[in-house]
N, C-alpha and C positions, 0 to 999 in steps of 0.2 A: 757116611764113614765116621767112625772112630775123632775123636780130635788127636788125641794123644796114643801114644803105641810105643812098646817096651823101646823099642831102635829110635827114636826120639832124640835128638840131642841141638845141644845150642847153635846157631851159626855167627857168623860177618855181621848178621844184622842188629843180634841180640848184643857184641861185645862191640861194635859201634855205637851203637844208640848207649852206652851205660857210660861210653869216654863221654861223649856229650855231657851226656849229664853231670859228670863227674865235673868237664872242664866248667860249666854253667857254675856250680858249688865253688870251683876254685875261683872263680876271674875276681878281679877288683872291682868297686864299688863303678857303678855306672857300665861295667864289661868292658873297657876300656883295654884290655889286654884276651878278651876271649878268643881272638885267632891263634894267639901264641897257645893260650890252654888247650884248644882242643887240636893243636897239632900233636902237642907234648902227653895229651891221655890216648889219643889215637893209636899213634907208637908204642905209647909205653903197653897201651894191652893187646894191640893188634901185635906186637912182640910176644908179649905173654902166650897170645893163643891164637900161631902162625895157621894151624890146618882147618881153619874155618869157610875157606869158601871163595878169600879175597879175588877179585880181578887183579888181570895183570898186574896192569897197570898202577893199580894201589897197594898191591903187593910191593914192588920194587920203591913206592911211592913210602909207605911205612917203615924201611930199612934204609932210606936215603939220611946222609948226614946233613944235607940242607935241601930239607923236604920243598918243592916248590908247586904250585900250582900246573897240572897238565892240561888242563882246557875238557873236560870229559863233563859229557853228559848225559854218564849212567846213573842208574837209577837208585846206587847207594844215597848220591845226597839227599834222597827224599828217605830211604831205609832209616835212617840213623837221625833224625829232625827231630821227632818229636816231642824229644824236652823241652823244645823251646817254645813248643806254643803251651807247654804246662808252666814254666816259668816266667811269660814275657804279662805286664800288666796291661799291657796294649796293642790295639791291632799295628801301630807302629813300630811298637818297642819287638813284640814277635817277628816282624818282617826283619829288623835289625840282626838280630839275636842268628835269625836263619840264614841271612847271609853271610853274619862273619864267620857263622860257623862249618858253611860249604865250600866259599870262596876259598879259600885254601888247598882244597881240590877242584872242585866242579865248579871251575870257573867260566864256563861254558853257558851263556845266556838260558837253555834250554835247563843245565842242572841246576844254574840260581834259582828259575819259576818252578821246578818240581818241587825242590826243598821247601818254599814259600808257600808254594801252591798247600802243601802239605801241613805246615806248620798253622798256617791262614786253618784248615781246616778243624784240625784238632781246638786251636784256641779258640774259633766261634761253636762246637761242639761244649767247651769247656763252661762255659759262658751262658748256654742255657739258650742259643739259634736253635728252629726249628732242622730237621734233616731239609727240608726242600728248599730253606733258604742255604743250607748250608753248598747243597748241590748246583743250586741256580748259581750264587756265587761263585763257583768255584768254574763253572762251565763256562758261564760270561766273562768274568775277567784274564782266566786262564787256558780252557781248554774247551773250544767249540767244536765238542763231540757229543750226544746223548745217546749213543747209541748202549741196546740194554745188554745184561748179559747172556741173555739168548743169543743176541748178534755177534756179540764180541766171543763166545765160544764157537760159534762156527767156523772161524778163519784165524782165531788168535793159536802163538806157538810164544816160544820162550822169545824176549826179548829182554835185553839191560839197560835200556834207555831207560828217560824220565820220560818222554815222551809217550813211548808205549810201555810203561805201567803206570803212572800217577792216574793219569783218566779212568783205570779197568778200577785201583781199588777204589776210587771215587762213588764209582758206579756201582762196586760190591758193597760197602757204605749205605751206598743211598737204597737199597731194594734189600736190605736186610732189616728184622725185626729183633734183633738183641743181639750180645757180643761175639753170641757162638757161631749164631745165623753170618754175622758180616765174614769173621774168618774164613768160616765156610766157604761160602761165596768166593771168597777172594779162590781159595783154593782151587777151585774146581774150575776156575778160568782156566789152567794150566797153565804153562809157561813160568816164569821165573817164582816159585810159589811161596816159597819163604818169605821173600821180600815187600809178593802183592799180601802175603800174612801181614805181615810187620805192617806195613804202612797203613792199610786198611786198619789192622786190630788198633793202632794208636788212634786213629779217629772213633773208632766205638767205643772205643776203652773210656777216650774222654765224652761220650755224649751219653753213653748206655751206662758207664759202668761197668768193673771188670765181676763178676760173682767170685766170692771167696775160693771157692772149692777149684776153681779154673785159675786163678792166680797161685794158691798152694800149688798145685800141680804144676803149674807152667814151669813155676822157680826152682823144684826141684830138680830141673834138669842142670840147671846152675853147681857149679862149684863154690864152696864157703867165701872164697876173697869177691869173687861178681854177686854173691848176695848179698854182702855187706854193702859192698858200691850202693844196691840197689835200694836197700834199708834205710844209707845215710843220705837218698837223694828224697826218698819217702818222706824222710822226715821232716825233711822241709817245702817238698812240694805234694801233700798228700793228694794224688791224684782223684779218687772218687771224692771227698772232701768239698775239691775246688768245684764241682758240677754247681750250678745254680740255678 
């Protein structure tokens, strides 16, 4: 199929993942205040661009005047992580980064390890891991499943957890041959498919590399203020760049 198609448009996952980064950009030296930022960019643009797709739950959670942790362990916190394994200089300092930045919502034992789970991924992608070490890892410490995506299309259906998606795009990840192939993949699992997008594409993104012509494309669906976000996070964390 197609990647892209005229009815195309941004979702929850694309204007989450950009507060991230954004609050990443704002926090004080050491991130010593990054849970207050990325409550405060979450809101401010999950405000901004209310019909994107949010869960209940995080819907009411983004209009709250004193936004509090709900214990949820869907699968946004892993959606919206991946800045921080492009910003964290360490596999310590990324696990940090991922929890202040979920805890806030997905306080939930199961949404802390998807976001980590996730974050952990992209930054050893980043970093120049092999795919098999990336997958071994990720299977052993996190999620004792291998099952491929042959298997996991036979029985899989839309799910919001971490649980049942972090492992599918893990797997979409790991049996794909460049950044188009993993999306792909991720896609055609079915089920929540934006999000096995999102999450999946942020770990290829960091280990393959996005191609020019697929990132022009992607950003145009974007409106001028989310491209700019996206330009001023670029600049200082240039994603293909950081590969080593």
């Amino acid at each position: 199929f197609d990647l892209f198609h005229k009815d195309c448009f941004f979702t929850d996952d694309s204007v989450m993942t950009i507060a991230i980064a954004k609050a990443l950009l704002e926090s004080s030296d050491g991130y010593a205040d990054l849970d207050v930022q990325a409550v405060h960019w979450m809101q401010k643009l999950g405000r901004a661009y209310p019909d994107r797709g949010y869960g209940g739950m995080f819907y009411q959670w983004l209009y709250s005047d004193e936004p509090k942790s709900y214990h949820s362990y869907g699968n946004g916190a892993a959606m919206r992580v991946s800045p921080c394994g492009f910003a964290g200089n360490s596999f310590k300092e990324v696990q940090m980064l991922a929890d202040k930045v979920t805890r806030v919502t997905h306080d939930h034992p199961e949404g802390l390890k998807g976001a980590e789970a996730t974050a952990i991924a992209v930054y050893r992608a980043r970093v120049g891991e092999t795919k098999e070490a990336i997958y071994d890892y990720i299977v052993k410490r996190y999620y004792h499943d291998r099952s491929s995506l042959e298997q996991i299309r036979a029985t899989y259906s839309f799910d919001e957890t971490c649980r049942g998606t972090v492992p599918v795009a893990i797997r979409a990840f790991y049996e794909s041959s460049d950044f188009v192939d993993a999306v792909k993949n991720a896609i055609s699992a079915g089920g929540d498919a934006d999000t096995l997008g999102a999450i999946t594409g942020s770990i290829a993104g960091a280990y393959y590399g996005v191609p020019e012509t697929i990132k022009k494309h992607a950003l145009s669906y974007l409106d001028e203020r989310l491209k700019r976000l996206v330009d001023e996070y670029l600049a200082i964390y240039p994603l293909d760049e950081q590969r080593k």
